[in-house]
C-alpha positions, 0 to 999 in steps of 0.5 A, a space after each residue: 500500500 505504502 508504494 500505491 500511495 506514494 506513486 498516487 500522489 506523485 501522479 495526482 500532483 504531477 497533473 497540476 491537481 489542487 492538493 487539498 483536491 489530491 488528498 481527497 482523492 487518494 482518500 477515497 481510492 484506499 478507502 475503494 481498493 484497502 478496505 473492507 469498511 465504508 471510510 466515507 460515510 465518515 467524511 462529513 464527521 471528519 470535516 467537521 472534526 477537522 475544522 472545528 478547532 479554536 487552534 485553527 483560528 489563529 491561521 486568518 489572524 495571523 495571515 490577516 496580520 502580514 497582508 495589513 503590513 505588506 499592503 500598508 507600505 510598512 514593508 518599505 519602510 522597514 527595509 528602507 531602515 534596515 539599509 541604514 544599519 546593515 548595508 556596510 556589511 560585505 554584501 551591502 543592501 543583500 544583508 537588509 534583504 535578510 534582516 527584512 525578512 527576519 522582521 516579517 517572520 516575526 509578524 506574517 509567520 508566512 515564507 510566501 509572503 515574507 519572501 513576496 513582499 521583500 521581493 517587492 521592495 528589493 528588486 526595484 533596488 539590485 536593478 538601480 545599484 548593480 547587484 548579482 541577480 543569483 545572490 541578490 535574489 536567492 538571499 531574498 528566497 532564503 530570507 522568506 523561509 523564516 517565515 515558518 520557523 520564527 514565530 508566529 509561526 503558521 505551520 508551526 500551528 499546524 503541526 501542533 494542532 496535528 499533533 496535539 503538542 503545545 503551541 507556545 512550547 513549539 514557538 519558543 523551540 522555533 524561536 533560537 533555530 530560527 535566529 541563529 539561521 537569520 544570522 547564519 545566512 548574513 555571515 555566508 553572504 558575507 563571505 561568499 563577497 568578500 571572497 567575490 566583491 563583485 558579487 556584493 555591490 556597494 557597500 553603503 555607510 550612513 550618518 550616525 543620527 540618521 541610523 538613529 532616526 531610521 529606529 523610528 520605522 523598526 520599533 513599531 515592528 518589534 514592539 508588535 512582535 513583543 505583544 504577540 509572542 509576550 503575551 502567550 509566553 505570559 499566559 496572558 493570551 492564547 495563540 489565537 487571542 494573541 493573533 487577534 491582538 497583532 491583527 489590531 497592533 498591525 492596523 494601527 500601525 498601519 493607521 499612523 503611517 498614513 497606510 490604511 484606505 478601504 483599497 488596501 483593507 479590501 485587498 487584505 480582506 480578499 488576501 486574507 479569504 484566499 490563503 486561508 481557505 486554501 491552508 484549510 481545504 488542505 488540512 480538511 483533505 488532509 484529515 480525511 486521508 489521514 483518517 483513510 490511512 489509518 483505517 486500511 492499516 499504513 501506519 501499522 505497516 509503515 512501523 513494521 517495514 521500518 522495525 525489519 529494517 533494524 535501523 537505530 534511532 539515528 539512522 531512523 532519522 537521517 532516513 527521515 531527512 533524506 525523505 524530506 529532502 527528496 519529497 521536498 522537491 515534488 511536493 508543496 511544504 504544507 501539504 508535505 507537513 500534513 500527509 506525513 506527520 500522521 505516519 512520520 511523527 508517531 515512528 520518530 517518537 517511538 524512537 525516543 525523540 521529543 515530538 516538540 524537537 521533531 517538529 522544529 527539525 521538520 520545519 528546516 527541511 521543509 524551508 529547504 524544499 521552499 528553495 530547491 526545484 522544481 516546487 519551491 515556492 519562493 523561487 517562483 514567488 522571488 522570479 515573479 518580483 524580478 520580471 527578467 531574468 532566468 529561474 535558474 539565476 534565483 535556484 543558483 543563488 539560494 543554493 548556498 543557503 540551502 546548504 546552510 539548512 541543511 547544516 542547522 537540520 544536522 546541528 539540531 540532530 547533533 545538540 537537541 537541545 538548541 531547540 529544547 533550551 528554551 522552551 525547558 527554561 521557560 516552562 
């Protein structure tokens, strides 16, 4: 069954199906072709389950939140601020691409709008002042990849709704991966242009007082991230109040940089609409495969191919970054995280692994499938902002940072606990 699945999906997919679609579909083949019990009659309890969670009100909340922010003109402002501090870095304005998404990862909790609206700001900019496309534009694709790992975190939300795992527990363990991969991806640019200045542009410096008064643009930015994350930390909010309070911060912020106009609220409504119902037909598909999958007996035969394997716990799991890695070239990172966290999460705990640790080392490797061809998202999302140019230039230049990844994937198997720290000193 495990190959007839597998092949399905790959098939469905390759035939530009609508995943949330795909998952129905292959639902209801096993529940057709491997098993003796009618699964469907099921399906109106299970979508139903699957939706009716306070959890999953956060998501409109949070997407809500990045769409004010990128539609308000925030975006260029922040940026613009950044420049100021970093650009005399080997790498110039690339390390404000970096810097500017980490600032929208603490606030959108998307890499597909974190990397849309840096690209949007960006771009106008590699063209005026002679930047490397490929370096300039894959650092802007990496940078996006935070989106899901710094919180607020949409997919983070996601796996501990699928997993029944606390929330705040996942958001603090992203919270150090997540910043140590931000600076990471400023020290590799700035040594890939101090090998190749060429690579790197002008670098710019500025007047101290006006580095200072550029502050004006960030602080909104972080004190909005300190109310989110602060208040559930404190207890003060749950996730979904929380996003409910950064939904309001962000509209006035907005409101006192003069961005807020009924085009902009309407257009943020229906970017809003949008993004979450295609997050939810996923999920929902997804349940109901789920619930498919275990009924016909997968699980059970997934633990039984790998226990006659014999595999220790570490090999077990560099099994399970090669088939993230692989499966991350074909297949998009939410649907990825939904069909296998039922099948891949309960063998990795019964390994040993701490389920909280599991879900931040996922979330690398599927920020490495958001920029590794031919289904990475933000190379297509970055291509689409630059309007010239080639694919392969952005997939060449986010390539070192994908590497990057792949060494922090390999950190957090080494030294668990550069995501467990946080969340043990704080419980």
């Amino acid at each position: 069954m495990i190959g007839y699945v597998t092949v399905g999906l790959l098939g469905l997919l390759a035939l530009s199906i609508p995943v949330g679609i795909v998952l129905f579909l292959l639902g209801f083949g096993i529940d057709t072709f491997f098993s003796s019990f009618p699964l469907t009659r099921g399906l109106g309890n299970m979508v139903w389950s699957s939706s009716n969670s306070a959890t999953l009100i956060a998501i409109p909340f949070f997407v809500l939140l990045g769409e004010i922010l990128v539609r308000s003109g925030v975006a260029t402002r922040t940026y613009a601020a950044l420049d100021r501090w970093v650009s005399w870095l080997p790498g110039g304005l690339v390390h404000a691409n970096v810097a500017t998404a980490t600032m929208f990862s603490a606030t959108s909790g998307s890499s597909v709008a974190t990397a849309a609206t840096v690209a949007t700001v960006a771009m106008p900019q590699a063209e005026k002042l002679g930047y490397d496309p490929k370096l300039f534009s894959g650092a802007i694709a990496a940078g996006g990849t935070l989106g899901i790992m710094i919180p607020p975190s949409i997919n983070l939300i996601v796996y501990g709704f699928l997993t029944q795992s606390s929330i705040p527990q996942l958001f603090l363990a992203g919270l150090i991966p997540g910043l140590a991969l931000a600076l990471a991806f400023l020290a590799v640019t700035a040594i890939i242009c101090t090998i190749r200045p060429e690579l790197g542009g002008q670098r710019r410096t500025f007047p101290f007082p006006q580095m200072l008064r550029a502050l004006i643009d960030l602080i909104p930015i972080i004190i909005l991230f300190g109310l989110i994350v602060g208040s559930i930390y404190r207890g003060w909010a749950t996730p979904t109040e929380a996003a409910a309070v950064g939904v309001a911060g962000a509209f006035l912020i907005a409101l006192a940089f003069g961005g807020v106009s009924w085009d902009m609220l309407i257009q943020s409504l229906t970017g809003t609409v949008k993004i979450t119902s295609m997050i939810m037909l996923i999920v929902i598909g997804a349940s109901f495969l789920n619930f498919t999958l275990a009924s016909a007996g997968l699980g059970r035969e997934l633990t039984e191919f790998m226990n006659g394997l014999g595999l220790t716990p570490l090999k077990t799991i560099l099994v399970v970054v090669v088939l993230y890695i692989v499966l991350g070239f074909f297949i998009e990172t939410l649907s990825l995280m939904v069909v296998t966290i039922p099948i891949i999460v309960p063998l990795v705990v019964a390994q040993g692994y701490d389920v909280i640790w599991f879900g931040i080392l996922m979330i690398v490797l599927i920020e490495m499938a958001l920029i590794t061809p031919p289904v990475g998202l933000n190379l297509y999302v970055v291509q689409g902002a630059r309007k010239s140019g080639s694919l392969n230039e952005v997939m060449l230049g986010a390539l070192p940072y994908c590497l990057t990844m792949l060494g922090m994937a390999f950190l957090l198997i080494a030294f668990p606990m550069i995501a467990l720290w946080l969340p043990q000193l704080l419980q």
